[in-house]
SEFIDO-489168 format. One record per residue (C-alpha): residue number from 1; residue in three letters; x negated, z negated, y negated. Coordinates in nm, 2 decimals. Each point is the difference from the previous one (the first is absolute). Layout:
BEGIN
(NUM,"ALA",(X,Z,Y))
...
***
This chain:
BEGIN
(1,"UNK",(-12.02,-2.85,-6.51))
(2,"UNK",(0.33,0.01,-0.13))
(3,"UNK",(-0.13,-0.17,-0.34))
(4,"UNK",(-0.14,0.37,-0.10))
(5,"UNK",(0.28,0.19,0.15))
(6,"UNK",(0.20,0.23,-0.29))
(7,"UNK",(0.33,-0.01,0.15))
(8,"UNK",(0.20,-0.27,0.09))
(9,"UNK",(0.34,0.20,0.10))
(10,"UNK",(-0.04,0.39,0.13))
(11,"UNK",(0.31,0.18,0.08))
(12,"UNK",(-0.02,0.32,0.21))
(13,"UNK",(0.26,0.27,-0.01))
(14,"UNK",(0.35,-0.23,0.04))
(15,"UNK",(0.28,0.17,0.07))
(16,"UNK",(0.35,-0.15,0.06))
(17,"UNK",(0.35,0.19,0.03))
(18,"UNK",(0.34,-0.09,0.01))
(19,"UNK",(0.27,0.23,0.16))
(20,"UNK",(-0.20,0.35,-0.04))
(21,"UNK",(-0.08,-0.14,-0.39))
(22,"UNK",(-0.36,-0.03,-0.05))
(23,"UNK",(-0.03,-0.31,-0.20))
(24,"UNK",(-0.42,-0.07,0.02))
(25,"UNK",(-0.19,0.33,0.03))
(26,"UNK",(-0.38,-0.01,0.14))
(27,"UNK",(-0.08,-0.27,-0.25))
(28,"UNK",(-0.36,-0.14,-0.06))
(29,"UNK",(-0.12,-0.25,-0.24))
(30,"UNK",(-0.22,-0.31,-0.05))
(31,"UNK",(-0.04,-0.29,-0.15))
(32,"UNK",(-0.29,-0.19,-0.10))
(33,"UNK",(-0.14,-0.37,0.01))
(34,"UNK",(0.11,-0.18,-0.29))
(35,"UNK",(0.20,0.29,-0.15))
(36,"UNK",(0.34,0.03,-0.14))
(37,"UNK",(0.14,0.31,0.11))
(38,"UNK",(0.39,0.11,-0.13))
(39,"UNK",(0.21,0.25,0.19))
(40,"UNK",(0.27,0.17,-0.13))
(41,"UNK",(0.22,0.33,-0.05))
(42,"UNK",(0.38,0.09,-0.03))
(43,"UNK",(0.27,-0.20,0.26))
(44,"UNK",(0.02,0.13,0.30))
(45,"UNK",(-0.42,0.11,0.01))
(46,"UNK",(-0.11,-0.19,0.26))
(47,"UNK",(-0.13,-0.29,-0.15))
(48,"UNK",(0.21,-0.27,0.19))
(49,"UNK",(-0.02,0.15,0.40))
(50,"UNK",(-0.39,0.01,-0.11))
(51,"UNK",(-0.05,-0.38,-0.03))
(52,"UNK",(0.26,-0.03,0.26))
(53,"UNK",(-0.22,0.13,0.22))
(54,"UNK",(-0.33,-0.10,-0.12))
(55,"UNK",(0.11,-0.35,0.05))
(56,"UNK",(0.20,0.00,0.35))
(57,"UNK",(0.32,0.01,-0.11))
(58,"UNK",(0.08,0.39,0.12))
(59,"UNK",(-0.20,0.22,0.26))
(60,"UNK",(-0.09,0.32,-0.13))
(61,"UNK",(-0.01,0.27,0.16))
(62,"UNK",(-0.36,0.13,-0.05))
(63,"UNK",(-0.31,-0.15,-0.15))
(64,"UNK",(-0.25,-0.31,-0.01))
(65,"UNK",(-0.11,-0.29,-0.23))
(66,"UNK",(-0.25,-0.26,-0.02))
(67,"UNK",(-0.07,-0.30,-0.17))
(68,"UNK",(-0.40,-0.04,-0.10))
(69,"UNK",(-0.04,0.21,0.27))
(70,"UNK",(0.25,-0.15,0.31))
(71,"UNK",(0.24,0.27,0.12))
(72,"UNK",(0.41,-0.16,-0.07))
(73,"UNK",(0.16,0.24,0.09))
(74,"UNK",(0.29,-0.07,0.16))
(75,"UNK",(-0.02,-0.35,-0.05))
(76,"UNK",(0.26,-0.24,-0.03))
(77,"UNK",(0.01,-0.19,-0.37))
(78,"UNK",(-0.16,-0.34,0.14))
(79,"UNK",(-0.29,0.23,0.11))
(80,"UNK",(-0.05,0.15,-0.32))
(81,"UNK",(0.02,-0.32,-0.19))
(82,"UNK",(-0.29,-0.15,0.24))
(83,"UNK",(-0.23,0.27,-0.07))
(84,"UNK",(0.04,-0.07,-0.38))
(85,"UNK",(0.32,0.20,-0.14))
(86,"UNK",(0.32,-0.14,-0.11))
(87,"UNK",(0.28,0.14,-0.18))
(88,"UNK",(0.31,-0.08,-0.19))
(89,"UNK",(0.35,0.14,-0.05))
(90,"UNK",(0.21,0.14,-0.20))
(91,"UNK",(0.26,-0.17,0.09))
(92,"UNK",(-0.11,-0.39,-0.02))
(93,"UNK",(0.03,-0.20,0.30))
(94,"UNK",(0.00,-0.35,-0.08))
(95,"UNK",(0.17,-0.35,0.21))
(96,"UNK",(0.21,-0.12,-0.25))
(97,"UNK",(0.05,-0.38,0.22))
(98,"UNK",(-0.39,-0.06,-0.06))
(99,"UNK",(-0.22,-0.10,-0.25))
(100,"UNK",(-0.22,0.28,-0.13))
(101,"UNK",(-0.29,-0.15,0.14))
(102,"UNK",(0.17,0.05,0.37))
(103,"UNK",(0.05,0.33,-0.09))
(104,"UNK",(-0.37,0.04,-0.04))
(105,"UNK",(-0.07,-0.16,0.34))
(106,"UNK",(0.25,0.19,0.18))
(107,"UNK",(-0.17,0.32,-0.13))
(108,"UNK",(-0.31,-0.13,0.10))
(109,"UNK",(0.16,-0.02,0.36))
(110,"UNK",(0.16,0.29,0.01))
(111,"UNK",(-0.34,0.17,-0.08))
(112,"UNK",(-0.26,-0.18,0.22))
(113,"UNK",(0.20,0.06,0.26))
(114,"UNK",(-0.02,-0.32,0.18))
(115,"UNK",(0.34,-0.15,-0.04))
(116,"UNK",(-0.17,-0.37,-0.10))
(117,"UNK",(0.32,-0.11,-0.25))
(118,"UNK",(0.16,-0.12,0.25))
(119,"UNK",(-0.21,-0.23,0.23))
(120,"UNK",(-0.27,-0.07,-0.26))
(121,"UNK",(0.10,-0.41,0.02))
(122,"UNK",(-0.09,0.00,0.35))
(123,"UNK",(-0.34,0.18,0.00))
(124,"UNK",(-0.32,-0.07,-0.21))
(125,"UNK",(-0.10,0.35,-0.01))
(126,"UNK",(0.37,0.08,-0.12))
(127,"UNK",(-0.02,-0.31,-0.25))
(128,"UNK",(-0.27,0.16,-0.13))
(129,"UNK",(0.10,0.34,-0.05))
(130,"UNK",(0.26,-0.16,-0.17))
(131,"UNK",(-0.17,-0.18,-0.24))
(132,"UNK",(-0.18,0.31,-0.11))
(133,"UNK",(0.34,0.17,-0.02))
(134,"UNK",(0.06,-0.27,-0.27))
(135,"UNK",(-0.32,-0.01,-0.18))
(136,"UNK",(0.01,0.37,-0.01))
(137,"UNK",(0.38,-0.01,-0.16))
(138,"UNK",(-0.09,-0.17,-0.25))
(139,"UNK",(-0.26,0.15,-0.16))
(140,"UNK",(0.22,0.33,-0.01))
(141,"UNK",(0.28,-0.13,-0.10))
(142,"UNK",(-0.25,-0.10,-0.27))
(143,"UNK",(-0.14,0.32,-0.06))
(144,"UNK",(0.38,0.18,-0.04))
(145,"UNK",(0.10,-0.27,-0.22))
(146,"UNK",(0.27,-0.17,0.22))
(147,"UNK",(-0.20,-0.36,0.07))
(148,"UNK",(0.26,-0.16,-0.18))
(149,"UNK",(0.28,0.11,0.28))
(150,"UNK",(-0.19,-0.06,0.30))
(151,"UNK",(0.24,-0.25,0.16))
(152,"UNK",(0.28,0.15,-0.16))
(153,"UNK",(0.22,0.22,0.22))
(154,"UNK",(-0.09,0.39,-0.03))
(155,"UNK",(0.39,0.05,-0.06))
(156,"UNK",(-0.03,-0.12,-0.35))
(157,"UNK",(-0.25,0.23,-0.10))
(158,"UNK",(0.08,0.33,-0.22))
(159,"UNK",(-0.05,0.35,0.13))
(160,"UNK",(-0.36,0.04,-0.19))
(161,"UNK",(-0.08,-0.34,0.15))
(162,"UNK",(0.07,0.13,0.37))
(163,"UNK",(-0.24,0.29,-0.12))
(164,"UNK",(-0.24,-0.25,-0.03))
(165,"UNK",(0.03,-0.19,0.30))
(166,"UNK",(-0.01,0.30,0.18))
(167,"UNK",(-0.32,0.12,-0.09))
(168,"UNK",(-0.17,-0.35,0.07))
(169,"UNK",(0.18,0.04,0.34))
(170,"UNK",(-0.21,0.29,0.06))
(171,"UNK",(-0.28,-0.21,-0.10))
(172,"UNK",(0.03,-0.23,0.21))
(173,"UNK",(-0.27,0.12,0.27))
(174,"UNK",(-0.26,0.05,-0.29))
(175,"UNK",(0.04,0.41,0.10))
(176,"UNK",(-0.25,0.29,-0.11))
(177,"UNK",(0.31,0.20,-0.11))
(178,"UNK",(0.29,-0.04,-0.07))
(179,"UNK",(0.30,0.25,-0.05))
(180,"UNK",(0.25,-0.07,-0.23))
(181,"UNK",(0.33,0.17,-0.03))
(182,"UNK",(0.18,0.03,-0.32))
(183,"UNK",(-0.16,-0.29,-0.15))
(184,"UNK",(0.15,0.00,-0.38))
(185,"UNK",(0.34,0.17,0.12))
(186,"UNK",(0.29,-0.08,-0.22))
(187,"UNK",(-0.23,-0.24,-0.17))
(188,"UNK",(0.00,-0.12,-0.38))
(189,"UNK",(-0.30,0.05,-0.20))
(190,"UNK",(-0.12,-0.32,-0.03))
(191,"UNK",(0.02,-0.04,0.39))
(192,"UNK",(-0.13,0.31,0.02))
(193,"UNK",(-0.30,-0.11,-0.20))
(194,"UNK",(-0.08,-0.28,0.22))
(195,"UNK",(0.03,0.17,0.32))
(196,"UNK",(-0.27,0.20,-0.13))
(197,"UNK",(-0.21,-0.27,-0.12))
(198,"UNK",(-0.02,-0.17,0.38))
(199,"UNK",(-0.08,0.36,0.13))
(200,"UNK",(-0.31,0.00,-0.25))
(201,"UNK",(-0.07,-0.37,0.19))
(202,"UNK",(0.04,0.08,0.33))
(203,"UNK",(-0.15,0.31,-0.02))
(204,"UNK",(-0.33,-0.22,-0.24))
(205,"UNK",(-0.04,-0.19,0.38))
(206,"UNK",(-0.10,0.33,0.18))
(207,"UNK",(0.42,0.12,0.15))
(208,"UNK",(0.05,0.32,0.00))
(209,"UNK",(0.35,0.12,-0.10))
(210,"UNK",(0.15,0.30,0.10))
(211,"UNK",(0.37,0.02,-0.26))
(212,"UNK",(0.31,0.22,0.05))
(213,"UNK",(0.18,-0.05,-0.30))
(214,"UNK",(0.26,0.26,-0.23))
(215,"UNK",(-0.15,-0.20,-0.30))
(216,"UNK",(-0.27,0.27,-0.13))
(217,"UNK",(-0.13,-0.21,-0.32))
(218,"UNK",(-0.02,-0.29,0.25))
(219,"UNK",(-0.19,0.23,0.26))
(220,"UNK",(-0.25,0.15,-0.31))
(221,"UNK",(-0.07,-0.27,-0.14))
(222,"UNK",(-0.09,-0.22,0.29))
(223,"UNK",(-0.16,0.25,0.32))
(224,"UNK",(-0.33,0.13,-0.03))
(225,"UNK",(0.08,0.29,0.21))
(226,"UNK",(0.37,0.16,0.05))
(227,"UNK",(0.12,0.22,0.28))
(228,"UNK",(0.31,0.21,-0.05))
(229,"UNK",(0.21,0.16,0.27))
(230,"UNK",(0.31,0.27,0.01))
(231,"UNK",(0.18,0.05,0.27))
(232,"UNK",(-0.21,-0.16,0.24))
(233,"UNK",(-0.35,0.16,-0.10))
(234,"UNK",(-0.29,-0.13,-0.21))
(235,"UNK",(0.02,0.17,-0.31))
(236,"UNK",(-0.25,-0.16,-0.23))
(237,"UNK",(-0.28,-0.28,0.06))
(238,"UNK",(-0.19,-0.13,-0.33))
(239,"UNK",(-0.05,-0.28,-0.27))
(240,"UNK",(0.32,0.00,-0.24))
(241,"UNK",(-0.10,0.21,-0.30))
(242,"UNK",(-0.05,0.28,0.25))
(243,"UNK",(0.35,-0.04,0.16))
(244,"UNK",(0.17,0.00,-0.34))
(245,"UNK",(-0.19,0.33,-0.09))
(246,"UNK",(0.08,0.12,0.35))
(247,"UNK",(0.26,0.33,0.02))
(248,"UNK",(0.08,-0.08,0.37))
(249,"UNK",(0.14,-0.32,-0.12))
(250,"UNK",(0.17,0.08,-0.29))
(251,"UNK",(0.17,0.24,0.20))
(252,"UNK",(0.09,-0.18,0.26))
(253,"UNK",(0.16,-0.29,-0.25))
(254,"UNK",(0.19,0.24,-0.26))
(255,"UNK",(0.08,0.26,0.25))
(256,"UNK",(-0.06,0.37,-0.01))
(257,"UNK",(-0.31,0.18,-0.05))
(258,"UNK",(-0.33,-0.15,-0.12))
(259,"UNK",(0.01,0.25,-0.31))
(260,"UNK",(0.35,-0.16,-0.09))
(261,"UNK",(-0.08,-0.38,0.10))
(262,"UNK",(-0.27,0.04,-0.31))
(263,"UNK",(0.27,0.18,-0.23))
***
């Protein structure tokens, strides 16, 4: 059933305040199997307290979600990464003490949900789980380029690096999206380049990716489909040649009137 369903993530009218300010206004959008899906607009639209939510991390106050067509909302994150999504963060969470391929199983944990880490010596179902923890770590820290550092301690590695750790963190669970915050922030190009170039594999093995990111030529380039918001309301939803051409955006990027965005 689910093989001929059209959306993998549905969003229904998420709202989410803060003090009296209305930062997430009635806000609906999906996402689709395989797709790569960018959201953006100007700081302070929303974008942020949307995955927050979407993912666990804050309770909104109004509105629903589902993931090929299980209701999450108000889930916590382990929840959300057991039905198939995963995220990462901004800011980049990494244990500097242990090797990047603990990392990776330490994410795994953190996701299933279980809490095996710990006790796996002293259970065969735990040793396993472990073992797949490892055999799954190592083919992405293949596919992200960082094989060569698996036993190496994650402090050495550079902030692009961590980048890349990060997203085969949220790979760890082999999800059916995955939401990615600020991937290529503060970035070189070259980095930036290759960040895009494990997207295009990850998403090649059937991942969805949903992508907040301030990089637009990143965003373009790479997401088949871009949603834009402004002050917490969908103001655009279409492939990227139409929200280039789009007045709404423009605007809402330059400032002032669309008339004046264009002139």
């Amino acid at each position: 059933m689910n093989s001929a369903r059209t959306t993998l993530l549905e969003v229904r009218d998420l709202a989410k305040r803060y003090a009296g300010v209305t930062a997430v206004d009635g806000l609906s959008f999906t996402v689709e199997p395989g797709a790569i899906v960018g959201l953006i607009g100007p700081n302070g639209s929303g974008k942020s307290t949307t995955i927050d939510c979407i993912s666990g991390f804050q309770a909104p106050d109004a509105g629903r979600w589902f993931l090929d067509g299980v209701e999450l909302t108000g889930q916590p994150p382990h929840r959300h990464a057991l039905a198939g999504m995963t995220r990462s963060f901004q800011a980049v969470r990494a244990y500097n003490e242990l090797s990047l391929a603990d990392n990776l199983a330490v994410a795994a944990q953190a996701h299933d949900g279980e809490g095996w880490w710990a006790a796996f010596r002293s259970a065969p179902p735990l040793r396993r789980a472990e073992d797949r923890a490892a055999s799954r770590a190592a083919e992405l820290l293949q596919l992200v380029g960082l094989a060569a550092y698996a036993e190496a301690p994650a402090a050495i590695l550079s902030y692009g690096q961590r980048k890349l750790l990060a997203i085969a963190a949220a790979m760890m669970t082999r999800p059916k999206l995955v939401v990615l915050d600020e991937p290529v922030a503060g970035l070189n190009p070259t980095m930036i380049r290759h960040i895009e170039t494990v997207i295009r594999r990850l998403n090649a093995d059937g991942t969805a990716l949903l992508i907040v990111e301030h990089n637009l030529d990143f965003i373009m380039t790479l997401c088949q489909r871009v949603i834009v918001l402004e002050q917490g309301c969908k103001i655009a939803d279409g492939s990227a040649a139409a929200i280039r051409a789009d007045p709404r955006v423009l605007a809402a990027y330059l400032g002032g009137s669309p008339a004046a965005a264009h002139g």
